[in-house]
Biotite code that builds the C-alpha atoms (Angstrom):
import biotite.structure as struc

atoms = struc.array([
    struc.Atom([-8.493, 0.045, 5.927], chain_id="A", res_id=1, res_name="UNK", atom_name="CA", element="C"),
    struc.Atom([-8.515, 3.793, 7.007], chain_id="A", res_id=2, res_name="UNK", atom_name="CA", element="C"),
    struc.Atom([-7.606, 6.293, 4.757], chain_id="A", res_id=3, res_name="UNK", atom_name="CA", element="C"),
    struc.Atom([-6.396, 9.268, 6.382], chain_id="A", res_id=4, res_name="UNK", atom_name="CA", element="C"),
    struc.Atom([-5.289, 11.214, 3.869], chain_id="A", res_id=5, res_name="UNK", atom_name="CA", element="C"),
    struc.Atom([-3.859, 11.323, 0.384], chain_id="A", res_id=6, res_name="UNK", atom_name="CA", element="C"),
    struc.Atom([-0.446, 10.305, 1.920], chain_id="A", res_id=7, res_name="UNK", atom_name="CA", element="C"),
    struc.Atom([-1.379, 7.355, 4.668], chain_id="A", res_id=8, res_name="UNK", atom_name="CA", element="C"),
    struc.Atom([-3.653, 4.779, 5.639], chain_id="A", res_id=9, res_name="UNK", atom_name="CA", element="C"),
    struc.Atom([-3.785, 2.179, 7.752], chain_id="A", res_id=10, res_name="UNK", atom_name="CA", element="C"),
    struc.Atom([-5.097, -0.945, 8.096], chain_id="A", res_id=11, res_name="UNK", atom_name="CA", element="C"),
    struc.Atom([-5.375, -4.372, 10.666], chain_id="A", res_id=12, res_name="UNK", atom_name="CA", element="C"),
    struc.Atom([-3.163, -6.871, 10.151], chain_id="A", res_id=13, res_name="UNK", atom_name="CA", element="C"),
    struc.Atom([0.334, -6.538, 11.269], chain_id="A", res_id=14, res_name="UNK", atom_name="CA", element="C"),
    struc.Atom([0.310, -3.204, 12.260], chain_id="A", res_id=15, res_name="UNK", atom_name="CA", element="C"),
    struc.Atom([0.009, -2.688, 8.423], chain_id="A", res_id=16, res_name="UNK", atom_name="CA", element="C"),
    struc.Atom([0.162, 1.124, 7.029], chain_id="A", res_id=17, res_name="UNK", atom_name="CA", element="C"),
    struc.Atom([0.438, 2.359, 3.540], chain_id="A", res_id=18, res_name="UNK", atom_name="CA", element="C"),
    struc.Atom([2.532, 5.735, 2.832], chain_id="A", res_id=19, res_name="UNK", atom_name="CA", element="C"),
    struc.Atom([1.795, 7.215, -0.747], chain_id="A", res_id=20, res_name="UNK", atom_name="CA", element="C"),
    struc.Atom([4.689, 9.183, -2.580], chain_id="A", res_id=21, res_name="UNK", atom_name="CA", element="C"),
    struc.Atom([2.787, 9.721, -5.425], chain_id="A", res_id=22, res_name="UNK", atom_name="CA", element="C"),
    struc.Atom([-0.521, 11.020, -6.280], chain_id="A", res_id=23, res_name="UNK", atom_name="CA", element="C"),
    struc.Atom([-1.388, 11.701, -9.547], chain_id="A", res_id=24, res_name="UNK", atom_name="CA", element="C"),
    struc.Atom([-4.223, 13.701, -10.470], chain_id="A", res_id=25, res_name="UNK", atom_name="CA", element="C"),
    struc.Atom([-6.264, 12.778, -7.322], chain_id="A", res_id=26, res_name="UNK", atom_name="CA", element="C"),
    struc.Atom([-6.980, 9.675, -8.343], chain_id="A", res_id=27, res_name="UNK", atom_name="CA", element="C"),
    struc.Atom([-3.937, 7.582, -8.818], chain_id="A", res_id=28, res_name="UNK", atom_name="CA", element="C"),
    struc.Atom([-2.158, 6.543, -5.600], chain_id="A", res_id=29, res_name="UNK", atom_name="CA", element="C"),
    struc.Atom([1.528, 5.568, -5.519], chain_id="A", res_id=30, res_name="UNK", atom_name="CA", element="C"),
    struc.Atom([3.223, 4.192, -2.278], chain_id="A", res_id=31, res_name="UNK", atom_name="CA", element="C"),
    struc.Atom([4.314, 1.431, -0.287], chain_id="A", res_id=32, res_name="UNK", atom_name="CA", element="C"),
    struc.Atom([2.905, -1.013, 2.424], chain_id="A", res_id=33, res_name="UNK", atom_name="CA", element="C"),
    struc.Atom([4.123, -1.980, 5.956], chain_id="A", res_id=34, res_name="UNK", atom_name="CA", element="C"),
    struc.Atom([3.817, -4.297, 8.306], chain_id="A", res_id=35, res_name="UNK", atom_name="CA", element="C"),
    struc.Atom([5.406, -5.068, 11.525], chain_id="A", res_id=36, res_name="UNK", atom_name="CA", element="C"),
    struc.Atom([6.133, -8.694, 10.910], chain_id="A", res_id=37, res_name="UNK", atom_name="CA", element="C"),
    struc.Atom([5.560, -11.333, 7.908], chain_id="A", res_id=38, res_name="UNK", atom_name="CA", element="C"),
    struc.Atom([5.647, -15.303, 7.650], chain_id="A", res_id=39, res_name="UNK", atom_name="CA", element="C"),
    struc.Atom([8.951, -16.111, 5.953], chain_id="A", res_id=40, res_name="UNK", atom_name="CA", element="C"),
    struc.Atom([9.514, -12.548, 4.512], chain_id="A", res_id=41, res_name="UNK", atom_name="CA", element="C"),
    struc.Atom([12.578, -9.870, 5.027], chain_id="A", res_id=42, res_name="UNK", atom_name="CA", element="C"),
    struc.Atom([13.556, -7.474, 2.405], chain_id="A", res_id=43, res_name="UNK", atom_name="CA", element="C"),
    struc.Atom([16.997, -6.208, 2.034], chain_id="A", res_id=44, res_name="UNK", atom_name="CA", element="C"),
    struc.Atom([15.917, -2.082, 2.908], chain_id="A", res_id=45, res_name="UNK", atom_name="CA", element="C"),
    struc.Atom([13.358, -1.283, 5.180], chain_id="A", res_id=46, res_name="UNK", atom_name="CA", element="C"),
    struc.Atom([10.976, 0.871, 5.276], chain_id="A", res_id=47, res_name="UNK", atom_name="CA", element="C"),
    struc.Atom([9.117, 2.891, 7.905], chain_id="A", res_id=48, res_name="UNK", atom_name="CA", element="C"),
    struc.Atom([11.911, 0.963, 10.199], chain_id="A", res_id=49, res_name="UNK", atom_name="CA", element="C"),
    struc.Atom([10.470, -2.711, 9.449], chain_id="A", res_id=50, res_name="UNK", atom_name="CA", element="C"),
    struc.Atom([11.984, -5.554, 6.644], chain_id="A", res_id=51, res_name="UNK", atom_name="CA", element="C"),
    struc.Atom([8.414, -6.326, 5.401], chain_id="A", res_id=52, res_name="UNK", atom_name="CA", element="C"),
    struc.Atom([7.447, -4.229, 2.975], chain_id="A", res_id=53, res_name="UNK", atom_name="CA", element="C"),
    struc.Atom([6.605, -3.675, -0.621], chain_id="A", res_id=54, res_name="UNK", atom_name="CA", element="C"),
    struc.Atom([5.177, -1.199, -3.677], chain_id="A", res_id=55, res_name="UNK", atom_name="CA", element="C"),
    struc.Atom([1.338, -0.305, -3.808], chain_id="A", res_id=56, res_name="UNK", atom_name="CA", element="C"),
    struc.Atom([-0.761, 1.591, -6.627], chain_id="A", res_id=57, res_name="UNK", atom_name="CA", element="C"),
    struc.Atom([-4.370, 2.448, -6.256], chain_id="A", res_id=58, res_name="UNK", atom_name="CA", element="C"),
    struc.Atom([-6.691, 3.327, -8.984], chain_id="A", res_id=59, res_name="UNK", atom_name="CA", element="C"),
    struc.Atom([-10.169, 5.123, -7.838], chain_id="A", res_id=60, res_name="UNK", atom_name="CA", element="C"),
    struc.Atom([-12.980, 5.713, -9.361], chain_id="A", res_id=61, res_name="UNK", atom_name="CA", element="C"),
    struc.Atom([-14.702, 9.152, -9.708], chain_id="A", res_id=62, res_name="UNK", atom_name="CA", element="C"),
    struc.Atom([-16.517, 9.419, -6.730], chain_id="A", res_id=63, res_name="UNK", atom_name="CA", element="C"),
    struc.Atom([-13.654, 7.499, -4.293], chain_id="A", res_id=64, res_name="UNK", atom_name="CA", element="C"),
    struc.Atom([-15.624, 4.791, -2.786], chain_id="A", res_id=65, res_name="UNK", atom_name="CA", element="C"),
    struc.Atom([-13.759, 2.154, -4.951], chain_id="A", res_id=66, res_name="UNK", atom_name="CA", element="C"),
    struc.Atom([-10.778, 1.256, -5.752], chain_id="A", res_id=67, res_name="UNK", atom_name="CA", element="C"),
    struc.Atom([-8.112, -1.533, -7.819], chain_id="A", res_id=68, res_name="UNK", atom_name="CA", element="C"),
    struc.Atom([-4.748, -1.887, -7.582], chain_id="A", res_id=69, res_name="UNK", atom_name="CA", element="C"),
    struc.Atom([-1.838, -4.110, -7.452], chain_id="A", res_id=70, res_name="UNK", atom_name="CA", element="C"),
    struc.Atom([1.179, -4.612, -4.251], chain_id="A", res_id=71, res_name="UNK", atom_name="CA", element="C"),
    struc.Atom([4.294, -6.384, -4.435], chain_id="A", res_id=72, res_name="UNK", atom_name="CA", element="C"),
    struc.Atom([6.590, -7.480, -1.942], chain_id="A", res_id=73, res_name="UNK", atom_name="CA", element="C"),
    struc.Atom([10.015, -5.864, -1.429], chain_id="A", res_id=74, res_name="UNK", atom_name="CA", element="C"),
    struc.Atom([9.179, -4.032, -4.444], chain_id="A", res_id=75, res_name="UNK", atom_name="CA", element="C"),
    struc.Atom([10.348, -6.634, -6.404], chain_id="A", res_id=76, res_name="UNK", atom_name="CA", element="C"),
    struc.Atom([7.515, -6.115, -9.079], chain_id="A", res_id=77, res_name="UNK", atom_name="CA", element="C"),
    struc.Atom([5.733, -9.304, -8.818], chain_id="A", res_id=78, res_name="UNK", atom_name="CA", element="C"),
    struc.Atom([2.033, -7.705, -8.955], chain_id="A", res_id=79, res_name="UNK", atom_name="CA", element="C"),
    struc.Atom([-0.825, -9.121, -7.140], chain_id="A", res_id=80, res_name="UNK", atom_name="CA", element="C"),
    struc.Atom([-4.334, -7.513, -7.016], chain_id="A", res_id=81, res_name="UNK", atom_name="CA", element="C"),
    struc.Atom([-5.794, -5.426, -4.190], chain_id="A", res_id=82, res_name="UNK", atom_name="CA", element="C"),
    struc.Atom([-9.472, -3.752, -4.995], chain_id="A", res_id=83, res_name="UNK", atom_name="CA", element="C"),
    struc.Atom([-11.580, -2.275, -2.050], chain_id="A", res_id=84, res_name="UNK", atom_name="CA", element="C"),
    struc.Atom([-15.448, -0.289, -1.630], chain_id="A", res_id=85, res_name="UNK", atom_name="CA", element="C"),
    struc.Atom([-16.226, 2.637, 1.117], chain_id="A", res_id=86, res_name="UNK", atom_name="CA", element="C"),
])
């Protein structure tokens, strides 16, 4: 993943991209996901002009070369767990 700046990243697979809306107090990230295409997925809205998409929150530590977080799909609120390292 490539964070570009507080408001996008990409990453790999599927032409995947994340767009923050929120960021609270530098270190609390608030956005969504996209990808291009999914296996057996289509939400009702799209985002970013594809149907497979979903909520994101990061959580970083101090000095930003970690982070936790959760993603959903279709931001239906089923959390499941996304951490990364720089």
């Amino acid at each position: 993943m490539t964070i570009i700046d507080e408001t996008k990243a990409s990453y790999g697979y599927a032409g995947g991209r994340l767009f923050f809306d929120t960021v609270n107090d530098k270190r609390k990230w608030e956005g969504y996901w996209v990808e291009d295409y999914g296996p057996n997925m289509s939400c009702k809205q799209k985002k970013d002009g594809s149907d497979v998409w979903g909520r994101v929150v990061f959580r970083f530590n101090d000095t930003y070369n970690h982070f936790e977080g959760d993603w959903d799909t279709c931001g239906e609120g089923n959390k499941f767990p996304w951490t990364g390292y720089r």
